[in-house]
C-alpha positions as CSV (number, residue, x, y, z in Angstrom):
1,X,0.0,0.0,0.0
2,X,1.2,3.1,-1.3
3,X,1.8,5.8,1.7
4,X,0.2,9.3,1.2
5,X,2.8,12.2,1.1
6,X,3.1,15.6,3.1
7,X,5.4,17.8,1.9
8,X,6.8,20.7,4.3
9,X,9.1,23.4,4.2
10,X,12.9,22.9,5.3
11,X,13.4,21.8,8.3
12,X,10.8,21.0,9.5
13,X,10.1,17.4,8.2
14,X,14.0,17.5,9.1
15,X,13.1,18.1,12.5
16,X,10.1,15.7,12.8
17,X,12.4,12.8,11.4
18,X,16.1,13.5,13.2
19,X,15.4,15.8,15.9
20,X,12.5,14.3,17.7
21,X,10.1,17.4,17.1
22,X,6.3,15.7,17.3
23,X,4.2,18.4,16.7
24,X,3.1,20.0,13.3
25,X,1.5,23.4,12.5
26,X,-1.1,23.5,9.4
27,X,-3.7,25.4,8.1
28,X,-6.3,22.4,8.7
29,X,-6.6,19.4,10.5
30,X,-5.7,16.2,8.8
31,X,-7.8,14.0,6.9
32,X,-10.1,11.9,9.2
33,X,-8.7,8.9,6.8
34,X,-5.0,9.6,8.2
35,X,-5.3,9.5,11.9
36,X,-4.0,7.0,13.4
37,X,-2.2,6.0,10.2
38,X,1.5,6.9,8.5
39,X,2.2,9.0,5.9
40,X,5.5,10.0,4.3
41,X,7.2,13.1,4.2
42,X,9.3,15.3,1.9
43,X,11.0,18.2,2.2
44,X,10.0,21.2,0.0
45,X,12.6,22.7,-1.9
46,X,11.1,26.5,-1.2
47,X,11.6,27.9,2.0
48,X,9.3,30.3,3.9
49,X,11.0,33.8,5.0
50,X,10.1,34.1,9.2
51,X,10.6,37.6,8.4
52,X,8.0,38.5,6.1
53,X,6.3,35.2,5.5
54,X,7.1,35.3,1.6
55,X,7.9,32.2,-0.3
56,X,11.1,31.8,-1.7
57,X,12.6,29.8,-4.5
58,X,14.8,27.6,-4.5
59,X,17.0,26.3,-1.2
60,X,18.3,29.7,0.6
61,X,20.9,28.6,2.8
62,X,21.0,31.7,5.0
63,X,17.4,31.8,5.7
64,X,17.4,28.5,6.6
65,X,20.4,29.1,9.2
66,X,18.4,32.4,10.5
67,X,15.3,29.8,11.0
68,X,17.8,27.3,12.5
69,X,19.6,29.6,14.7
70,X,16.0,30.4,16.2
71,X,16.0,26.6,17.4
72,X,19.6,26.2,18.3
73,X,18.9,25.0,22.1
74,X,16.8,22.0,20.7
75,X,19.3,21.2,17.6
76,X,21.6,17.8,18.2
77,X,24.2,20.0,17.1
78,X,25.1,23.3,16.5
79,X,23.2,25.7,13.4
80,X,25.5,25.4,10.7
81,X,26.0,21.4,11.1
82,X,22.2,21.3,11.5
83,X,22.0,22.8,7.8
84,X,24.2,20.2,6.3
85,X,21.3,17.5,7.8
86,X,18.4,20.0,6.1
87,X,20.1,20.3,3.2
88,X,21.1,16.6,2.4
89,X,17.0,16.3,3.0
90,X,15.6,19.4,0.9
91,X,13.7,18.2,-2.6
92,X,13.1,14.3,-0.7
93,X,10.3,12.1,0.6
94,X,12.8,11.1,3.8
95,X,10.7,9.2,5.8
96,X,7.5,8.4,8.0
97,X,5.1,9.4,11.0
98,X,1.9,8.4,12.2
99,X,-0.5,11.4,12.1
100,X,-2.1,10.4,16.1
101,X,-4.4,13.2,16.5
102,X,-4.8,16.9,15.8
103,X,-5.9,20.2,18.5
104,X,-7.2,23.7,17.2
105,X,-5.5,26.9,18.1
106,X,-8.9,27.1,19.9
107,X,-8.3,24.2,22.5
108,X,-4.7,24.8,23.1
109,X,-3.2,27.0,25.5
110,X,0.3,26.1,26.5
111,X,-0.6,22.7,27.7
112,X,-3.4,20.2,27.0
113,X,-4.5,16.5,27.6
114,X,-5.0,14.4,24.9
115,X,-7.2,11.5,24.4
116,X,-5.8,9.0,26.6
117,X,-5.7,11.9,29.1
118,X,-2.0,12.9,28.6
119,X,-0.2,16.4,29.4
120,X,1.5,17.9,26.7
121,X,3.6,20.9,26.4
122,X,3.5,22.5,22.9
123,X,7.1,22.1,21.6
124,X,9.5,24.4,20.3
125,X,8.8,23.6,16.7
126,X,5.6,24.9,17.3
127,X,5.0,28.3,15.4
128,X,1.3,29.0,15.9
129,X,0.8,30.4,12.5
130,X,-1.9,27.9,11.8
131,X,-5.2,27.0,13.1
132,X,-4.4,23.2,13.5
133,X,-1.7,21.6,15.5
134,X,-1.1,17.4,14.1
135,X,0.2,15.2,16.7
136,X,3.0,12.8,15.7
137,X,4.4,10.0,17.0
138,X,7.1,7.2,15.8
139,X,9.0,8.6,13.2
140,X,10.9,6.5,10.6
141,X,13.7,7.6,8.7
142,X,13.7,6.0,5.1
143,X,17.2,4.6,4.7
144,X,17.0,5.8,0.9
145,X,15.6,9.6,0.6
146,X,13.4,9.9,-2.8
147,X,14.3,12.5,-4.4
148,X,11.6,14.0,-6.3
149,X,8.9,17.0,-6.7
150,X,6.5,17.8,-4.2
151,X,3.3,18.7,-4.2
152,X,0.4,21.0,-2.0
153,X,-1.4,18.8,0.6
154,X,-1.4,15.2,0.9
155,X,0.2,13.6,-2.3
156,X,0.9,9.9,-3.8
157,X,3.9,9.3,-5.7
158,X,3.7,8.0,-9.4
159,X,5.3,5.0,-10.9
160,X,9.0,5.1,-9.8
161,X,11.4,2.4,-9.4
162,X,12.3,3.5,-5.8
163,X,8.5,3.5,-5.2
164,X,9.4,0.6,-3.1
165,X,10.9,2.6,-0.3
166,X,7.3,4.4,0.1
167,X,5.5,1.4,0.7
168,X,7.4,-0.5,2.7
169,X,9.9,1.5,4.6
170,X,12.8,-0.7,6.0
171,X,12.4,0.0,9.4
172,X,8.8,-1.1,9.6
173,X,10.0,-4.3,7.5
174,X,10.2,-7.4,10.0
175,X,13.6,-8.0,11.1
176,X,13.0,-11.3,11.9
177,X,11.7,-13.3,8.9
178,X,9.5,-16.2,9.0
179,X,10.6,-19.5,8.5
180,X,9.1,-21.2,5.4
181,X,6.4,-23.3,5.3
182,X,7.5,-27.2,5.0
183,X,5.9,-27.7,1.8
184,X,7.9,-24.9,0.5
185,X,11.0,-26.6,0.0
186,X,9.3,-29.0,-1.9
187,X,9.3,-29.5,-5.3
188,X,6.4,-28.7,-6.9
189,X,6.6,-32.1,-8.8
190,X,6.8,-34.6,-5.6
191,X,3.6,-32.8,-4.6
């Protein structure tokens, strides 16, 4: 089963992937059909100016180390080898979350319970820009990043010989194969 695509601007599905970041800002709440399932991201090639909110094209290496720099004390390292990580990412589908449940700017303060009756502490990531926050939990880096072009909202990849890495990522593959059946290793004619 092919694994719908979200593609974000740079770092932030960086962030979600490497860095542990689990929440999401975006201008609605997901798809009833994706909670509770995994979708894929890809980093956008265009990155959004903090300072004006503008669009830019193309991969702008000091706006992305201004946007960095504003999250420095949650980066594994420091700004500029942060970049290198964004950069390696920018223009791929780089791996997979599961989308676990959204809040409204509404119904979030600083703090709220989830479902299961949780606290949470919106996270640093968090740039309330948007009217809906998505909740994210086990994130999956693809061991192969698909390079390819994004597209607005939730996408599917065409026909592409890595398509293989979106629907069956290797961490989720089992690590521990089963054995084979006993009539498996016989030949079809002593059957």
């Amino acid at each position: 089963m092919d694994l719908p695509i979200l593609s974000l601007y740079p770092p932030y599905a960086t962030a979600i992937l490497r860095w542990g970041a689990t929440q999401l800002c975006r201008p609605s709440r997901p798809p009833q059909k994706i909670l509770g399932c995994r979708i894929a991201l890809h980093s956008a090639r265009q990155v959004r100016s903090h300072a004006n909110g503008q669009l830019r094209g193309g991969t702008d290496e000091r706006e992305l180390l201004r946007t960095l720099a504003r999250f420095s004390p949650w980066l594994p390292a420091g700004p500029h080898e942060a970049l290198g990580e964004v950069l390696r990412d920018v223009g791929g589908v780089i791996g997979s979350v599961i989308v676990r449940e959204y809040l409204t700017l509404s119904r979030v303060d600083q703090q709220w319970r989830d479902s299961q009756g949780n606290t949470h502490t919106l996270g640093p990531w968090v740039v309330p820009t948007f009217p809906a926050i998505w909740i994210l939990e086990d994130p999956q880096a693809f061991e192969t990043i698909l390079y390819c072009r994004g597209q607005p909202g939730l996408w599917n990849h065409p026909k592409h010989p890595a398509r293989d890495v979106l629907a069956t990522p290797a961490s989720l593959e089992s690590k521990d194969p089963e054995p084979p059946h006993p009539e498996d290793s016989v030949p079809p004619e002593s059957r």
